[in-house]
C-alpha positions in Angstrom: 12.3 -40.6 -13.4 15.8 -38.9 -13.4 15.5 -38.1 -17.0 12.0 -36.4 -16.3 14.0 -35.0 -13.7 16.9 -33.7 -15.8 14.4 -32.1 -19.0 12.7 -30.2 -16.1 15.8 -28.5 -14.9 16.8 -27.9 -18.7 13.0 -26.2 -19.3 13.4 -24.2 -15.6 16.6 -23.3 -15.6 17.2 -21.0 -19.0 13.1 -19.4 -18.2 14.5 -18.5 -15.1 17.6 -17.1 -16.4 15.7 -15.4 -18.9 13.2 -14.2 -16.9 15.5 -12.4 -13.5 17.7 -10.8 -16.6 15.0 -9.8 -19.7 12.6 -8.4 -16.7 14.4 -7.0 -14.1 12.0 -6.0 -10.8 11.1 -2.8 -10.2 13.0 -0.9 -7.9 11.0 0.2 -4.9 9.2 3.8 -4.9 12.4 6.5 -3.4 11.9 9.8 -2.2 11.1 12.4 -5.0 9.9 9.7 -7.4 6.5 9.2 -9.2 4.5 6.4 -7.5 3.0 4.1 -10.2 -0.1 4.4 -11.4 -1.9 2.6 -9.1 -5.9 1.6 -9.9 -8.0 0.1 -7.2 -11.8 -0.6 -7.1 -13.8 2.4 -5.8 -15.0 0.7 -2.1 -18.9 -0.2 -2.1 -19.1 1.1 1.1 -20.3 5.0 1.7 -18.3 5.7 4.5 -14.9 4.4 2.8 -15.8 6.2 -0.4 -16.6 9.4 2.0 -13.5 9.2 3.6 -11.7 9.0 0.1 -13.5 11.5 -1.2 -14.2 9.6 -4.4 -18.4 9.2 -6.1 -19.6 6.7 -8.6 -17.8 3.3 -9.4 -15.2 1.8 -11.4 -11.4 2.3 -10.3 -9.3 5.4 -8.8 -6.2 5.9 -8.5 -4.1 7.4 -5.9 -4.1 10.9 -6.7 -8.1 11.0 -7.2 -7.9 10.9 -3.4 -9.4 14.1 -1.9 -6.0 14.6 0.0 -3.0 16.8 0.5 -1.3 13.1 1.5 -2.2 9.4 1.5 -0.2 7.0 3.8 -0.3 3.6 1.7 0.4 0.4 3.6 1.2 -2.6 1.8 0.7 -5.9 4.1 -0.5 -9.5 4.1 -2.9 -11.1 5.9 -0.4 -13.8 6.2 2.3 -11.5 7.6 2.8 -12.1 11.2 4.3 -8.5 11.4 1.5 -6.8 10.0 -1.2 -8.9 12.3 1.5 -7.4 15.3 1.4 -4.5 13.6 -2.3 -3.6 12.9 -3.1 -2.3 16.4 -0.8 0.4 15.6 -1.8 1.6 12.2 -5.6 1.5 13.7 -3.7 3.8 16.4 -2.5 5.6 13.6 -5.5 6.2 11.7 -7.1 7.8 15.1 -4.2 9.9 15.9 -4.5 11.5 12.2 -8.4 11.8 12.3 -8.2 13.7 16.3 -5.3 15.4 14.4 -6.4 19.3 13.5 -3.1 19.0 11.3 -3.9 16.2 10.0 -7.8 15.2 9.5 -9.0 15.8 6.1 -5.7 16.4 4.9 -3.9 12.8 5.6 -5.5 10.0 4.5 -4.7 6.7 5.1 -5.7 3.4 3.4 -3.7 -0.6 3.0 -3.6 -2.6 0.0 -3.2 -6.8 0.5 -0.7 -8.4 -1.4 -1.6 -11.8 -3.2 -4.7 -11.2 -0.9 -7.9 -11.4 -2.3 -11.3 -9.4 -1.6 -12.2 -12.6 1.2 -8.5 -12.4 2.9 -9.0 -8.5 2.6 -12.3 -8.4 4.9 -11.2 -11.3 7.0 -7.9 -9.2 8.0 -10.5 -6.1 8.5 -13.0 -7.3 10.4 -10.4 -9.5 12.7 -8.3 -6.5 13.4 -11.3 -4.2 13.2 -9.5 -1.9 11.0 -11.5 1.6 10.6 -9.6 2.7 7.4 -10.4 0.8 3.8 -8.1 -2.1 2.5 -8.1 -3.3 -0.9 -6.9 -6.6 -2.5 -4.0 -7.7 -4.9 -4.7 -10.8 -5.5 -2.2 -10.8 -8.2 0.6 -9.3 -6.9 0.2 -6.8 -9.5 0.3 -3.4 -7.7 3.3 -5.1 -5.4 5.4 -5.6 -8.2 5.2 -2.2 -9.9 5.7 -1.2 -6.3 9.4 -3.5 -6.4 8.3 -6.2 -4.7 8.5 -4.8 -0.9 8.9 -6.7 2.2 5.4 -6.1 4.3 4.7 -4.2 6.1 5.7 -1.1 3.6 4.0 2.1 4.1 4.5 5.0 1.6 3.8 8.3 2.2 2.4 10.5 -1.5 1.8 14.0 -1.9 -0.7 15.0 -4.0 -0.2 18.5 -5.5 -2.7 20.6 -6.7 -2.3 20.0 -10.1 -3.0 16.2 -9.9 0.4 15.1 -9.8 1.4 13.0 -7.0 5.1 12.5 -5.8 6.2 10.2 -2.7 8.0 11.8 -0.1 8.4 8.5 2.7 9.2 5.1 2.8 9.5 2.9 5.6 9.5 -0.9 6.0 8.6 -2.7 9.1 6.3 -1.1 12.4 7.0 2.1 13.5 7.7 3.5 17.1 4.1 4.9 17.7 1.2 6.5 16.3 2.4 10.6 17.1 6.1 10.6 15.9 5.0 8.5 12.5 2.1 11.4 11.7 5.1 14.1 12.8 7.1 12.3 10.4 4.6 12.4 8.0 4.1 16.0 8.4 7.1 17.3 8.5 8.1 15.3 5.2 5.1 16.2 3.0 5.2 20.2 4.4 2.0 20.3 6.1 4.3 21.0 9.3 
């Protein structure tokens, strides 16, 4: 037993050595940068491919949204902040869409890390969430995002020429609905 015990610790020890030092983590997305290309599964649903502005099926990525700015929230179902939190990025999502600055301009969508298409739609439907959510079952998009603490919300410009750049970055809830969008408007120039 204590020699098993030993070898294992001799296997796990250089891999994870090897592993922190060959292949560092990403850095999180800063102001002015690039966000990664992100793909996500066009939704099924009409309304959430409406509100995305996006036809047909397959994948998309961020800047194939019909926006001047997406807000991207990065949660859990598991996070007990983002479960706290959810009432006010529902808030959110009706301040922007009552917002004449803001509707059809800002949109706003959440993707789930290590959450899967079933822990997606269960967070949904139990916080009755009106914008769409998409699943990362992998971790994959949360890693080339730097592996960020949820809840994470990202604000990207999209500029006309198809380029997208993000301009915000907050971790953890916000103070309320009205002074996040005025944040958000006032950082991507739409105010």
């Amino acid at each position: 037993m204590k020699r098993t015990l030993v070898c294992l610790i001799g296997v796990f020890i250089p891999f994870f050595l090897i592993h922190t030092y060959a292949f560092p983590d990403n850095p999180l997305p800063q102001k002015g940068s690039r966000l990664p290309e992100i793909k996500l599964a066009v939704p099924t649903a009409p309304a959430q491919r409406d509100y995305l502005g996006l036809t047909g099926d397959g994948f998309f990525t961020i800047a194939d949204i019909k926006a001047k700015v997406v807000i991207i929230e990065i949660f859990s179902m598991y996070c007990p902040h983002c479960q706290r939190e959810a009432p006010s990025v529902n808030q959110l999502y009706r301040t922007i869409e009552n917002s004449p600055d803001a509707k059809g301009t800002v949109k706003l969508l959440g993707i789930g890390a290590g959450n899967d298409s079933f822990e997606v739609n269960y967070f949904s439907k139990t916080y009755e969430v009106p914008f769409p959510l998409f699943e990362d079952k992998d971790y994959l998009i949360h890693e080339q995002l730097g592996k960020p603490a949820t809840p994470f919300f990202m604000g990207v410009r999209i500029n006309t020429q198809g380029s997208h750049e993000v301009f915000y970055t907050h971790l953890g809830g916000f103070e309320g609905a009205d002074q996040f969008l005025d944040e958000i408007l006032k950082g991507s120039g739409l105010k």
